[in-house]
C-alpha positions as CSV (number, residue, x, y, z in Angstrom):
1,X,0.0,0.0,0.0
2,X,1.2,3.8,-1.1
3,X,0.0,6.7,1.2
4,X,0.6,10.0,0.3
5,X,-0.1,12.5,2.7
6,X,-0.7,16.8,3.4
7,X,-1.4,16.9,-0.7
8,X,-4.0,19.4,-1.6
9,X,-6.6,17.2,-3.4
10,X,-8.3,18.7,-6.6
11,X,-10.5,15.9,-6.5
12,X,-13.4,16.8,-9.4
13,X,-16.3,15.7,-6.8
14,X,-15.6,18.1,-3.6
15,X,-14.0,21.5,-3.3
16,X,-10.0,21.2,-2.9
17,X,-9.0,20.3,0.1
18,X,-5.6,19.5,2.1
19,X,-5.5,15.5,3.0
20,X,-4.6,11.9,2.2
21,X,-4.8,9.0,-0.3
22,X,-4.3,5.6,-0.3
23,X,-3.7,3.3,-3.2
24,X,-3.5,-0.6,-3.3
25,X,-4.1,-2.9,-5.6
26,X,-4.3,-0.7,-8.5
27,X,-7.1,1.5,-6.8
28,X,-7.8,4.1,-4.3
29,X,-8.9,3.0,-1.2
30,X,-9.2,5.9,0.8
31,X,-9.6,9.2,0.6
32,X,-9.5,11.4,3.7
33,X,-9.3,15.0,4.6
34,X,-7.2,13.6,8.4
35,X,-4.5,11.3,8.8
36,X,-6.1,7.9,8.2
37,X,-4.8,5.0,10.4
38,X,-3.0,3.2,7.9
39,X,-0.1,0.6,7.8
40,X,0.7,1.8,4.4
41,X,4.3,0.1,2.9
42,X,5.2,3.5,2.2
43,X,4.4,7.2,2.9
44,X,5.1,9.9,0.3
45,X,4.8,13.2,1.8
46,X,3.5,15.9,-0.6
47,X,3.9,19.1,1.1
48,X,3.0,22.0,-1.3
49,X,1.9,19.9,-3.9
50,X,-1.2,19.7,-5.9
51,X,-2.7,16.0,-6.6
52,X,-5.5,15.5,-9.5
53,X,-7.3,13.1,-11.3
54,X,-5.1,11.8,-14.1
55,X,-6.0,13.4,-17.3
56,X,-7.8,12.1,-20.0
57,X,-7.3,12.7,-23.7
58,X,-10.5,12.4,-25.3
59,X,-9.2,12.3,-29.0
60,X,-5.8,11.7,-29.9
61,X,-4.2,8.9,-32.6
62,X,-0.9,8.2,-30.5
63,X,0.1,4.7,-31.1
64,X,-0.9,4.5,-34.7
65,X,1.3,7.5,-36.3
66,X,4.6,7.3,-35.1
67,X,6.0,9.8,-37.2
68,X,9.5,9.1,-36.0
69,X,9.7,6.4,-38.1
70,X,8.2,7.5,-41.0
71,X,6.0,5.7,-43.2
72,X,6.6,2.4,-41.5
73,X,4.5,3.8,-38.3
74,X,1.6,4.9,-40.4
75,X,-0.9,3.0,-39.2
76,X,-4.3,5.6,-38.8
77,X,-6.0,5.6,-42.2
78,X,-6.4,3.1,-45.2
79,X,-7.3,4.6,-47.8
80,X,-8.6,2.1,-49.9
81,X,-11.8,2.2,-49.4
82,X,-14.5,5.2,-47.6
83,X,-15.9,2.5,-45.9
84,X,-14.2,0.4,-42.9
85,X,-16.1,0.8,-39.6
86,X,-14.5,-3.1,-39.1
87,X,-10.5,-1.7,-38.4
88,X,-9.8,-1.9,-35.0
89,X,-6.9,0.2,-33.2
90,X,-6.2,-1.8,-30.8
91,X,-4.6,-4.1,-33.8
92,X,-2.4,-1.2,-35.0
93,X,-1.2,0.5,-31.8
94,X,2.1,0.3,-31.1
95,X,2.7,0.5,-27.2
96,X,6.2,1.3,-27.6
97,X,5.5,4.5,-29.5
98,X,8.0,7.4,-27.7
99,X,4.7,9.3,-28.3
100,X,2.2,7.6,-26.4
101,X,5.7,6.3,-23.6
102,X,5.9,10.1,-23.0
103,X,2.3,10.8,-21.9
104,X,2.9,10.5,-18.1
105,X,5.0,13.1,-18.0
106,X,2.2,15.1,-18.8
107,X,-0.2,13.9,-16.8
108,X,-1.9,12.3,-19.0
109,X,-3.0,8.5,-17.9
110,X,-5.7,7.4,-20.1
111,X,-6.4,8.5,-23.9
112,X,-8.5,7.7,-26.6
113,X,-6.8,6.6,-30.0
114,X,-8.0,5.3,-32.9
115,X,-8.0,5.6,-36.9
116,X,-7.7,9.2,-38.7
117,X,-10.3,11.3,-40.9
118,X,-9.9,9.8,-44.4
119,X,-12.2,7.8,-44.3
120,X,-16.1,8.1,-44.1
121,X,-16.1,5.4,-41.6
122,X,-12.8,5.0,-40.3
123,X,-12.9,2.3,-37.8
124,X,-13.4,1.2,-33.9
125,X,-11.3,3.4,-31.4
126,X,-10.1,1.9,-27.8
127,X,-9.4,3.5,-24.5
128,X,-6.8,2.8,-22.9
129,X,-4.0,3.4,-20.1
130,X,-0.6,5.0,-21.2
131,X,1.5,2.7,-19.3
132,X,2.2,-1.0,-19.9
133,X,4.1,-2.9,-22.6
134,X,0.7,-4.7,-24.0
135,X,-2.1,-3.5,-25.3
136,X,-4.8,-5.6,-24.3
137,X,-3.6,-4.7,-20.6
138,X,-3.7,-1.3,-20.7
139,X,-7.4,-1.1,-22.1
140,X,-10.3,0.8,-20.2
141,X,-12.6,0.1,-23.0
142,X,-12.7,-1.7,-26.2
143,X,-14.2,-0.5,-28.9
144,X,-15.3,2.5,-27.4
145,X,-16.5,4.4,-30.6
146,X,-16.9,4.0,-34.1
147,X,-15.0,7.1,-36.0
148,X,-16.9,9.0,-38.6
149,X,-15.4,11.4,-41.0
150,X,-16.9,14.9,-42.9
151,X,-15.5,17.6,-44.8
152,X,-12.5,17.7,-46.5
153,X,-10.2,15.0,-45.5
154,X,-12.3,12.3,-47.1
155,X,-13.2,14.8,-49.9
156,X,-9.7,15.2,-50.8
157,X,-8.6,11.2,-50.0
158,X,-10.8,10.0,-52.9
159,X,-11.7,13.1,-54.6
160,X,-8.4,13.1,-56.4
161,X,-8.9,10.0,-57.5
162,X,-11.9,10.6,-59.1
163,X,-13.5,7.8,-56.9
164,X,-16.4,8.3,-54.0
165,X,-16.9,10.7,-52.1
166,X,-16.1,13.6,-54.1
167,X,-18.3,15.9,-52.3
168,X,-20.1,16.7,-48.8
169,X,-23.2,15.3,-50.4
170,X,-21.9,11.7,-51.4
171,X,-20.3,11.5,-47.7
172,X,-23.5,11.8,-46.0
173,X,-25.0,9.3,-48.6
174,X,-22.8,7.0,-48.2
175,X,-23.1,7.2,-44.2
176,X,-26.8,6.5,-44.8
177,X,-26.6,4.1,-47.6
178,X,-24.7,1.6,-45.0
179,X,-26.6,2.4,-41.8
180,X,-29.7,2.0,-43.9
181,X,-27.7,-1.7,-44.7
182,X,-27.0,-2.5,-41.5
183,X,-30.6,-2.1,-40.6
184,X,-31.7,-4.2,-43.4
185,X,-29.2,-7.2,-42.1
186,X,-30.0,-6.9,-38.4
187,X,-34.2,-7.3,-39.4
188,X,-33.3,-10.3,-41.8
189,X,-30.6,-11.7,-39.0
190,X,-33.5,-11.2,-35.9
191,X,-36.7,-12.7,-38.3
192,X,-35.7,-14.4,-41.4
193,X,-38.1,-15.8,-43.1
194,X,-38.9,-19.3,-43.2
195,X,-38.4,-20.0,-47.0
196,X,-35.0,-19.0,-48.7
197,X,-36.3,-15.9,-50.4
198,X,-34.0,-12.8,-50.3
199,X,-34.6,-12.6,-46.6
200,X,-32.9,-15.3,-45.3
201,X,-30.4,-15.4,-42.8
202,X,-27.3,-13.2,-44.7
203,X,-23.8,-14.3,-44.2
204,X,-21.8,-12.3,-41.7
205,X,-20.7,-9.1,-42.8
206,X,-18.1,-7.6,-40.8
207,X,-18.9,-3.9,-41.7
208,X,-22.6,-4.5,-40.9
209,X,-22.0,-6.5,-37.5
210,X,-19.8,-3.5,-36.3
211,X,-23.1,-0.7,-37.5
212,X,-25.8,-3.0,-35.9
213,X,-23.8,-2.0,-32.9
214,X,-24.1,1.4,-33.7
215,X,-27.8,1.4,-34.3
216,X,-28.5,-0.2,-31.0
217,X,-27.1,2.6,-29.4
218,X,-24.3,0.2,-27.9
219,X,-21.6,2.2,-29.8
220,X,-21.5,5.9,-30.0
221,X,-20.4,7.7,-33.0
222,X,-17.5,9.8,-32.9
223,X,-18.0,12.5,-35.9
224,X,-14.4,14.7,-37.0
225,X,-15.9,17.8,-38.3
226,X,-14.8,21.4,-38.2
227,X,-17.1,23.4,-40.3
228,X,-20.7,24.5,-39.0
229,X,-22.9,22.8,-41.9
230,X,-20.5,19.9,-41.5
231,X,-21.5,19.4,-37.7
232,X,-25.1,20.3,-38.9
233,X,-24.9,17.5,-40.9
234,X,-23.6,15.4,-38.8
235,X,-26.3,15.8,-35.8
236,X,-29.5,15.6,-38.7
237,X,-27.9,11.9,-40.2
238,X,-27.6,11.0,-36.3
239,X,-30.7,12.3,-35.5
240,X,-32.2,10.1,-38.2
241,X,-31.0,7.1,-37.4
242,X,-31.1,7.9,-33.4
243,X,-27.4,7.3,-33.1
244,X,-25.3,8.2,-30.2
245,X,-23.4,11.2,-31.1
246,X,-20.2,13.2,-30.3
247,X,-18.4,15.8,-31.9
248,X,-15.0,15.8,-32.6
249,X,-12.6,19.4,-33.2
250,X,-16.1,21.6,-34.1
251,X,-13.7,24.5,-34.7
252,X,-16.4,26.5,-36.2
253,X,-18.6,25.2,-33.0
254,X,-18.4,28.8,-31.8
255,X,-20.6,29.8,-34.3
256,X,-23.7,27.4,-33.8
257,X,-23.3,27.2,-29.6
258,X,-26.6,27.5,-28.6
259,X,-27.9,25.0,-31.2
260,X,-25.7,22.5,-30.6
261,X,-26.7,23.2,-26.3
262,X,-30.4,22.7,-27.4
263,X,-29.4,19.3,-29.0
264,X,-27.1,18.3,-25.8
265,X,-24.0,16.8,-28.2
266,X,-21.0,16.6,-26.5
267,X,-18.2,18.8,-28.1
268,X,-14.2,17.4,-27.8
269,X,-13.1,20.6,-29.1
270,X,-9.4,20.9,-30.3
271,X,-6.4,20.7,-31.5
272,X,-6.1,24.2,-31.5
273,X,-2.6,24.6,-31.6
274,X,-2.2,23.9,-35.0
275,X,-2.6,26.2,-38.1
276,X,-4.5,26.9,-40.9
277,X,-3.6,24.6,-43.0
278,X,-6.9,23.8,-44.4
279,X,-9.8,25.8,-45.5
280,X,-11.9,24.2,-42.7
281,X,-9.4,25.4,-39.7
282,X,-9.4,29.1,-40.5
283,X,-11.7,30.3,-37.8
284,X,-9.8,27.9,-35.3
285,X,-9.1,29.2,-32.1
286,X,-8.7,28.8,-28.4
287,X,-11.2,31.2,-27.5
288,X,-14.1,27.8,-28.7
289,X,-14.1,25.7,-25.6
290,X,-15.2,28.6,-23.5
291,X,-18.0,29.8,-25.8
292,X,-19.4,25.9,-25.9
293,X,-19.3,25.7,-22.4
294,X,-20.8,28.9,-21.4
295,X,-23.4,27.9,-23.5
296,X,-24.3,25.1,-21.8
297,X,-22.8,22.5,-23.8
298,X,-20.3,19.5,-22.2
299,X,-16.6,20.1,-23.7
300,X,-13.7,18.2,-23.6
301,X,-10.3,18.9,-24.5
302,X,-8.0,17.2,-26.7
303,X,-4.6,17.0,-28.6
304,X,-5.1,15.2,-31.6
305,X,-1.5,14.7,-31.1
306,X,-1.0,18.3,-31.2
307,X,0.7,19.0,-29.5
308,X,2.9,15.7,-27.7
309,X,1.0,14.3,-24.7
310,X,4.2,15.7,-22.5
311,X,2.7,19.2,-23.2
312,X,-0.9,18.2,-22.8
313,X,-1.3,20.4,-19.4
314,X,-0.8,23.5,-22.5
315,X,-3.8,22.9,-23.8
316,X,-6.8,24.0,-20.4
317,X,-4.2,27.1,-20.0
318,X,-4.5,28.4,-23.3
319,X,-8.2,27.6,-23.1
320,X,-8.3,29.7,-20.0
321,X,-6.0,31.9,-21.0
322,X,-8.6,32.7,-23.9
323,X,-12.1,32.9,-21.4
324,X,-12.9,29.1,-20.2
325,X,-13.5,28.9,-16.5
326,X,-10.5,27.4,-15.1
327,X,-13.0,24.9,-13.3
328,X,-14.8,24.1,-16.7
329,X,-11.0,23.7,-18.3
330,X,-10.5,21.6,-15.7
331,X,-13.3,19.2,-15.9
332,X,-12.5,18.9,-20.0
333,X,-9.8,17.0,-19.2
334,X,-11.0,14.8,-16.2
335,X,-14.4,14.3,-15.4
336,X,-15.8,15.1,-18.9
337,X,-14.3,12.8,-20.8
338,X,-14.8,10.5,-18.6
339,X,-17.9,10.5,-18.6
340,X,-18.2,11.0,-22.5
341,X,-16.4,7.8,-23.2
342,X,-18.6,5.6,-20.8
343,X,-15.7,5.0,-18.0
344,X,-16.3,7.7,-15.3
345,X,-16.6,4.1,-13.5
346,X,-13.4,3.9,-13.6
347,X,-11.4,7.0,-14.0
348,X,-12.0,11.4,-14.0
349,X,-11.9,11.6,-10.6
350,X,-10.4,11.1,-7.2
351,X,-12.7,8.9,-4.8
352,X,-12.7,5.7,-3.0
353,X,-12.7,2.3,-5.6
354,X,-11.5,4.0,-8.9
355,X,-8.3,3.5,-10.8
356,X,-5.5,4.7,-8.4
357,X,-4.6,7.3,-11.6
358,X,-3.3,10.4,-10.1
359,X,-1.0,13.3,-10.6
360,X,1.0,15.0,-8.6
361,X,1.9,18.4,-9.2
362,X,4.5,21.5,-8.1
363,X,1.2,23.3,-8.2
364,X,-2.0,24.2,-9.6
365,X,-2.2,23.0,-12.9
366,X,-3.8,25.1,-14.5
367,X,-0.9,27.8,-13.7
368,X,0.9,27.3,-16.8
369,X,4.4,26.8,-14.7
370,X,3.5,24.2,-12.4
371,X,5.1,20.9,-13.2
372,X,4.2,17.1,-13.2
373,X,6.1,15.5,-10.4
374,X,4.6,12.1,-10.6
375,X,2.2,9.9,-12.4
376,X,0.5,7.0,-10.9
377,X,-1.2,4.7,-13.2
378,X,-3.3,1.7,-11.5
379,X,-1.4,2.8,-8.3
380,X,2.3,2.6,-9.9
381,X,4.4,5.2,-9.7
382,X,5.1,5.4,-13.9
383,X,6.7,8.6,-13.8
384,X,8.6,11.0,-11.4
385,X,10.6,14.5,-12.5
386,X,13.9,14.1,-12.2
C-alpha cells in the first residue's frame, strides 16, 4: 500500500482540500481530509503539492502515427476504401511509441486513440491506459467508438482519385446508404423468413456486424468535423437514425453554440494549436471551448497529437487563457471525458474504488508553470521528475 499524505486534493467531486490517499491494488482506497490509520508500505509526503485526477485525452491517434519512423508507423488511415467501420486500433497500436511512452510526464494516464479522418467510416477506437508494454492490458474500453469522417479529409482522400466521395453530399449518402444496410441485415438476422427468399439469414458481414452495434445505441459515433454545416450534418444523419453522437474538433462550433446546447452533443473541441492549413481550420481558435461551455454545452479537450502528450497540461491554460473557467477547463480533461467515453466508472476523478490514476503536481495546474512530479497509473508510480 502507497500513502501519500498533506497533498492538496483537486479531487473533481468536492471543493479542494488538504488530505490523504491511499492506493492498493491498482485503486484508491481511501480518501481522507485527516491522517487515516494506515499501515501503508510506504508514505510519500506531498507538502506544497497539488494531486488531481489523471487526465484524459478524449481524441488523440498516438500509437498508430509514429511519425518518427516514418511511413513504416503509419498506421491511422487506409485509404482504400471510404468505408471500414470493421478496423480496430487496438490491432495497429504500437505500445512502444515514444509518443504515447511520454504521456505521463504530462499527466496524461488514459487516452482515446483510434483511426484518422480519411475515411467516411474510419474504424473502432479503444481506451486505454498510457502505461504498460501490451495493449490488451492497458485497455479501459474496447471499442469504445466507431469514428466518422466529414469535410474535406475524405473529400480530398478520394476526390483526387476521381473515386467516391467527391463531395459533402456523397459523404452523407454513403453514411446512410450503410446504416440504412446494417438495418436491413439486423431485421433479416433477428426474423428471417422461413423459405430462402431474399430474406434469409445473410452471411456475416463484418462492416454490418460492427453498424448494428451502432444502431443499437451500444456504440457511439464519434464524428471529425470542423465546419458549421459539417457538424449540422452530422447531428441531422444522427438524429435520423437515433445514433449516439459526439463531436470531434467543431472549430467553427463557436458559431452554432446555442444549437448544438439545445441538442445536448458533447463537443471534444481541439487541437487548437495547429494552423491553418486547411480551408476548414481558418476560424480555429482557443477562445471555442469557453463559448461551448458557457453555452451550456459539455466540452472536452484534446490534442489530436498536437501538440505531444508531455505538453498536454498547454492545452486548459490556453483555453483559459482565452475565457474558459478554469473549473470548466479543468473538468474537460477529467471528469468530462470520462464520462463522454462511458468510464467515469473507472477514472476522472479522485474517490474511493476507482483506478488509483493520479497526478502529482509542483502546483495548480492550470498555472501554466507548475510541473508534473509524478504519475501513478493503476497505483504505480510510472513517472517521477527528475
Amino acid at each position: 500500500m502507497i500513502l501519500v499524505k498533506n497533498a492538496l486534493i483537486m479531487s473533481m467531486i468536492d471543493d479542494p482540500y488538504v488530505g490523504c490517499l491511499a492506493m492498493e491494488g491498482g485503486k484508491i482506497i481511501r480518501v481522507t481530509r485527516g491522517m487515516p490509520d494506515i499501515d501503508a508500505q510506504e508514505e510519500i509526503d506531498l507538502s506544497g503539492s497539488v494531486i488531481t485526477p489523471g487526465f484524459i485525452d478524449a481524441h488523440t491517434h498516438q500509437g498508430l502515427f509514429q511519425g518518427d519512423i516514418g511511413w513504416a508507423g503509419m498506421d491511422g488511415n487506409e485509404m482504400t476504401d471510404p468505408v471500414t467501420p470493421h478496423l480496430r486500433a487496438i490491432d495497429a497500436i504500437n505500445p512502444m511509441d515514444p509518443g504515447l511512452q511520454e504521456a505521463p510526464a504530462g499527466g496524461v494516464t488514459t487516452i482515446n486513440t483510434g483511426p484518422g479522418s480519411a475515411n467516411v467510416m474510419g474504424g473502432l477506437f479503444c481506451s486505454l491506459k498510457t502505461a504498460g508494454n501490451i495493449v490488451d492490458e492497458m485497455l479501459v474500453l474496447n471499442p469504445s467508438c466507431l469514428k466518422i469522417a466529414f469535410g474535406e479529409n475524405p473529400k480530398a482522400v478520394y476526390g483526387k482519385n476521381e473515386k467516391n466521395p467527391q463531395t459533402r453530399m456523397a459523404i452523407a449518402a454513403l453514411l446512410r446508404e450503410w446504416l440504412s444496410r446494417a438495418y436491413d441485415y439486423a431485421r433479416k438476422k433477428e426474423k428471417p423468413r422461413e423459405n430462402e427468399g431474399e430474406d434469409k439469414i445473410p452471411d456475416t458481414d463484418v462492416k454490418l456486424e460492427v453498424l448494428v452495434k451502432v444502431l443499437k445505441r451500444d456504440l457511439p459515433v464519434h464524428a471529425h468535423c470542423h465546419r458549421a454545416d459539417d457538424i449540422v450534418t452530422a447531428i441531422r444523419v444522427a438524429e435520423e437514425f437515433n445514433l449516439r453522437l459526439v463531436l470531434i474538433h467543431a472549430t467553427e462550433g463557436h458559431r452554432i453554440a446555442e444549437f448544438l446546447a439545445s441538442k445536448a452533443v458533447p463537443v471534444v473541441v481541439g487541437p487548437s494549436f495547429v494552423g491553418r492549413e486547411k480551408v476548414e481550420l481558418r476560424d480555429i481558435s482557443f477562445k471555442t471551448p469557453g463559448v461551448l461551455a458557457r453555452a451550456g454545452v459539455k466540452v472536452c479537450l484534446q490534442s489530436d497529437t498536437f501538440p505531444p502528450l508531455t505538453y498536454f497540461q498547454s492545452i486548459l491554460c490556453m483555453a483559459i487563457k482565452e475565457g474558459m473557467d478554469g473549473q470548466e477547463a479543468l473538468r474537460a480533461v477529467t471528469v468530462n471525458p470520462a464520462e463522454v467515453l462511458g468510464i467515469s466508472q473507472r477514472v476522472g476523478s479522485i474517490s474511493e474504488g476507482k483506478d488509483a490514476d493520479i497526478v502529482v503536481w509542483s502546483g495548480d495546474p492550470r498555472e501554466f508553470y507548475s510541473r508534473v512530479e509524478m504519475t501513478f497509473i493503476n497505483g504505480k508510480k510510472v513517472f517521477q521528475a527528475s
